[in-house]
C-alpha positions in Angstrom: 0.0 0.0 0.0 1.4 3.6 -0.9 -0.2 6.1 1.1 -1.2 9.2 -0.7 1.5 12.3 -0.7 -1.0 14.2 2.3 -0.2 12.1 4.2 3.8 11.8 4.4 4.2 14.1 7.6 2.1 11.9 9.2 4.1 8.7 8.2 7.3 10.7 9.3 5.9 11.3 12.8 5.0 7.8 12.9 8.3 6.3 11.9 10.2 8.8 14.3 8.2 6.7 17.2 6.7 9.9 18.1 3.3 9.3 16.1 2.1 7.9 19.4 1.8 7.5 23.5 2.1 5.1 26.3 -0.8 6.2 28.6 0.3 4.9 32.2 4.1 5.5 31.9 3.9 8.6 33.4 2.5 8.1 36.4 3.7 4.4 36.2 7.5 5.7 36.2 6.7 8.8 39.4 5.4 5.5 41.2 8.6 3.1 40.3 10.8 6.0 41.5 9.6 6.3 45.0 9.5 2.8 45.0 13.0 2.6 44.3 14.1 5.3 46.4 12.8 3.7 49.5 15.8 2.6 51.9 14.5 -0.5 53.9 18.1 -0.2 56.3 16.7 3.4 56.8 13.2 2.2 57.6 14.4 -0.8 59.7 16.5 2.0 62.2 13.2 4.6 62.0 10.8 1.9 63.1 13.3 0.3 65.6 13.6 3.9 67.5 10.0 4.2 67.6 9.7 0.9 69.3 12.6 2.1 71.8 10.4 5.7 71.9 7.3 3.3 72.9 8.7 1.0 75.1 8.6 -2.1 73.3 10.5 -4.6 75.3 12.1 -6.2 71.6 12.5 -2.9 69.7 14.7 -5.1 66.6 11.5 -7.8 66.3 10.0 -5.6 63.3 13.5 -6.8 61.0 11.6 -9.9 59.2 8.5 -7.7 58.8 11.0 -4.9 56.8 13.2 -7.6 55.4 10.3 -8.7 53.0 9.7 -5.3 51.4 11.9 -5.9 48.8 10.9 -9.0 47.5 7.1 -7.4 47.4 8.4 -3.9 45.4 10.9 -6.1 42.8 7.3 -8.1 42.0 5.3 -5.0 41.7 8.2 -3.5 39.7 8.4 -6.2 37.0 4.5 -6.0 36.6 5.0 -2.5 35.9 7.8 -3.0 33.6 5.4 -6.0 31.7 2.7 -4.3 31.9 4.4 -1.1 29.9 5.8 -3.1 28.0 2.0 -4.7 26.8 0.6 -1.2 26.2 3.7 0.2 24.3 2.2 -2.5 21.9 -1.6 -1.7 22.8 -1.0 1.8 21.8 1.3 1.8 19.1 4.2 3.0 20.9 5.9 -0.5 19.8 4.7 -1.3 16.3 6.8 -3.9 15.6 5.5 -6.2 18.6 4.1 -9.3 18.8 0.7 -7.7 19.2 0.6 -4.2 17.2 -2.0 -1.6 16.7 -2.5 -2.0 13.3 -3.4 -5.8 13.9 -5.4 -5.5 16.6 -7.9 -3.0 15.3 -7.8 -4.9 12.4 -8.8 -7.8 14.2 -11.3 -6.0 16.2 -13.2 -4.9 12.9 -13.0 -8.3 11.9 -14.8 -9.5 15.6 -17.4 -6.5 15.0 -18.9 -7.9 12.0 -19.4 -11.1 14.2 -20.7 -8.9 17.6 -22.0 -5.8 17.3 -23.1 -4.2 20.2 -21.3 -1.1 21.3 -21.7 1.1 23.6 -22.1 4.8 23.2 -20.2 5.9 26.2 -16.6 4.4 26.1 -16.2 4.8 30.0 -19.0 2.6 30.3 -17.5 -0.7 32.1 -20.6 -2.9 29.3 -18.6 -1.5 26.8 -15.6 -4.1 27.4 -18.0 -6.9 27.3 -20.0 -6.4 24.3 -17.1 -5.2 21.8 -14.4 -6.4 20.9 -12.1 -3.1 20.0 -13.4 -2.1 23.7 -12.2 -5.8 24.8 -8.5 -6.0 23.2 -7.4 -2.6 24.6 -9.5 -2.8 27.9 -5.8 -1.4 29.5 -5.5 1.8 27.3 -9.7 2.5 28.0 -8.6 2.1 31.8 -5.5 4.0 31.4 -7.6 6.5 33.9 -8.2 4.1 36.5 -4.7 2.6 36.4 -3.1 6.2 36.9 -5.4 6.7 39.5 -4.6 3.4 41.5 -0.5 4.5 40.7 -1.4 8.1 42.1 -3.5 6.7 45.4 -0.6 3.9 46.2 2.4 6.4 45.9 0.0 8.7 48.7 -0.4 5.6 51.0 2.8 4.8 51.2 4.3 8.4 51.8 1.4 8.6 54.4 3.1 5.3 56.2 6.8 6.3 55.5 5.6 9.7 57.5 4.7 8.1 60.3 8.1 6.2 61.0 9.4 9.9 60.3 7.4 11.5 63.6 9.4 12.6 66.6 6.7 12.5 68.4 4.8 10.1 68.6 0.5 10.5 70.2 -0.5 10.0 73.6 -3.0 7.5 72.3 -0.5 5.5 70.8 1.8 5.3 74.0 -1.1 4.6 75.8 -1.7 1.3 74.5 -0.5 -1.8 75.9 2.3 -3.3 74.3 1.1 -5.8 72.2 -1.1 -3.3 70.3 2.0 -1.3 70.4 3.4 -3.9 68.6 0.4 -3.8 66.3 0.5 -1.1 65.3 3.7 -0.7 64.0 3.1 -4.0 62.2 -0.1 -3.0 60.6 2.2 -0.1 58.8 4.5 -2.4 57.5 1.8 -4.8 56.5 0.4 -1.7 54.6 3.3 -1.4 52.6 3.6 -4.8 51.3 0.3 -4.8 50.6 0.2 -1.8 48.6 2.6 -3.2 46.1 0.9 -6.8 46.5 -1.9 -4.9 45.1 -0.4 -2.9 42.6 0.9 -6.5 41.4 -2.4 -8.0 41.4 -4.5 -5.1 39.4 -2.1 -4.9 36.4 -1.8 -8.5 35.8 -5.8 -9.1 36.1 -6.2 -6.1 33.9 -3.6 -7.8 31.1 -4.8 -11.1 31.3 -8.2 -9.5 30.2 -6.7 -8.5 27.1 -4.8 -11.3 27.0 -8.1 -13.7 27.4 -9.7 -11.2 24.9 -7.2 -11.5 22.6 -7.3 -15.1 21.9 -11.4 -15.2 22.6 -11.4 -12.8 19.3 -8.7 -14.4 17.2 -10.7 -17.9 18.0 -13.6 -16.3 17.4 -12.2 -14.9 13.7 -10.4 -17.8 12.7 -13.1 -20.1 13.3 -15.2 -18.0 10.9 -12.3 -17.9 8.1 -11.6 -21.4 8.7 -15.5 -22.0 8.1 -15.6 -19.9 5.0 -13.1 -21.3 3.4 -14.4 -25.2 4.1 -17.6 -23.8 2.5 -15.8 -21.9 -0.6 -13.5 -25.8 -0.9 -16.9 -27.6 -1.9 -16.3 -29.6 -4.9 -12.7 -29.1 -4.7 -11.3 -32.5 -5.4 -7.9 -32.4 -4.4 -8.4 -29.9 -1.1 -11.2 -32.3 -0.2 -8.7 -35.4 -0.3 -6.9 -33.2 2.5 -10.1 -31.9 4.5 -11.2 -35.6 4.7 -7.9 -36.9 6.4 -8.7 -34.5 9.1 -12.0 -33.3 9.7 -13.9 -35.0 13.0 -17.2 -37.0 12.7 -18.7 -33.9 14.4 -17.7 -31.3 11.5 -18.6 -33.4 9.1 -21.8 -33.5 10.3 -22.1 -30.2 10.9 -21.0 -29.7 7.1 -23.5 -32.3 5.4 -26.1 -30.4 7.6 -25.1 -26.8 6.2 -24.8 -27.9 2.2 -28.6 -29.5 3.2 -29.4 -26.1 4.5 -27.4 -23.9 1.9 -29.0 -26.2 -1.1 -32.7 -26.2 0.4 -32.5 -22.2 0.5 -30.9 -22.5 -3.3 -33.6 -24.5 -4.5 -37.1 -22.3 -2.6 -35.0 -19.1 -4.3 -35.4 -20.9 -7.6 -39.1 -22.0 -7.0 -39.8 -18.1 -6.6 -37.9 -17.1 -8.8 -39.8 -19.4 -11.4 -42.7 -18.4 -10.2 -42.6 -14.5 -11.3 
């Protein structure tokens, strides 16, 4: 295909890799930053002297609950990263990818012809079940949600990195008795790994329901090119010879049943047709 001369400067801008935009990294790459800035030594010595400040008879006894931070932000991290990495494709940002733009919306046209509902409001959550260009780039539709959820997680965990930063800390907190003392420290931590535990979680539900829409809709297309082209092979000797070495007892059922069908309707349009 040679696009018309109009259209160059758009092809340019296209080839540069500027033609188009990732629409999480942003937000995706502030939250990866503070991730990556946080010092767990740093938070181990900050929650140890607020245990000393409170009393707590074992002030070292939050190490194991620190110790597993890292393991929960390197997960969260490469979710990020893979999930970047699947709407660079989504969006056109990588056009060269195993999945590409240009062959998804082609396959989604394709889908529409087989379901067409739609809805008219593309924030509309139905949307992402009844169509299929809604269903292959339900992550770049959601790219709002998904910036939100980075935006809301990076607050959190400054709000809980603040609190191991207080010199001084409540009266209602010292008043406690230890082991809700205890507790309460914990709970923090716990927040944090939970945070990115989440995080992890939401982006690789949300790609597996492209993923799972992905191969729903290529099934869903093949199946119909597969069935035209069975239908176009009738009276084909030689492709027959090949169809008959593998088609199952249940297709070939299903076949005799459709040429019944397909010649039936042939032979009522000819009775009319006579007729007039």
């Amino acid at each position: 295909m040679i696009i018309a001369s109009a259209y160059k400067d758009v092809s340019k801008i296209i080839k540069s890799g500027q033609g188009f935009i990732n629409p999480v990294a942003e937000k995706a790459n502030i939250f990866k930053q503070q991730a990556q800035s946080l010092d767990v030594n740093e938070l181990a010595t900050k929650a140890e002297n607020i245990a000393t400040k409170l009393n707590i008879s074992n002030p070292s006894q939050f190490a194991s609950d620190i110790a597993a931070i890292p393991a929960k932000i390197n997960t969260a991290m490469n979710t990020i990263d893979n999930f970047k990495s699947h709407i660079d494709q989504l969006s056109g940002v990588v056009l060269d990818g195993e999945k590409n733009l240009v062959g998804l919306i082609e396959l989604a046209k394709a889908a529409q012809d087989i379901v067409k509902e739609c809805s008219d409001n593309p924030d509309d959550e139905n949307s992402y079940k009844n169509n299929p260009m809604y269903k292959l780039f339900g992550s770049v539709m959601d790219a709002g949600k998904h910036n939100q959820r980075f935006e809301s997680a990076q607050k959190k965990i400054n709000e809980i990195i603040d609190f191991f930063n207080i010199d001084e800390l409540s009266d209602y907190l010292q008043s406690l008795p230890e082991n809700e003392r205890i507790q309460a420290i914990k709970k923090k931590l716990d927040g944090i790994k939970e945070i990115y535990d989440n995080i992890h979680g939401k982006l690789e539900e949300a790609k597996q329901f492209d993923e799972d829409a992905y191969t729903e809709l290529k099934n869903e297309v093949l199946s119909q090119v597969v069935t035209a082209t069975l239908s176009s092979l009738v009276g084909d000797r030689c492709a027959n010879q090949v169809i008959s070495k593998v088609k199952s007892p249940e297709l070939n059922k299903a076949l005799k049943q459709a040429k019944q069908v397909t010649e039936t309707a042939k032979q009522a349009k000819n009775i009319v047709k006579n007729a007039l």
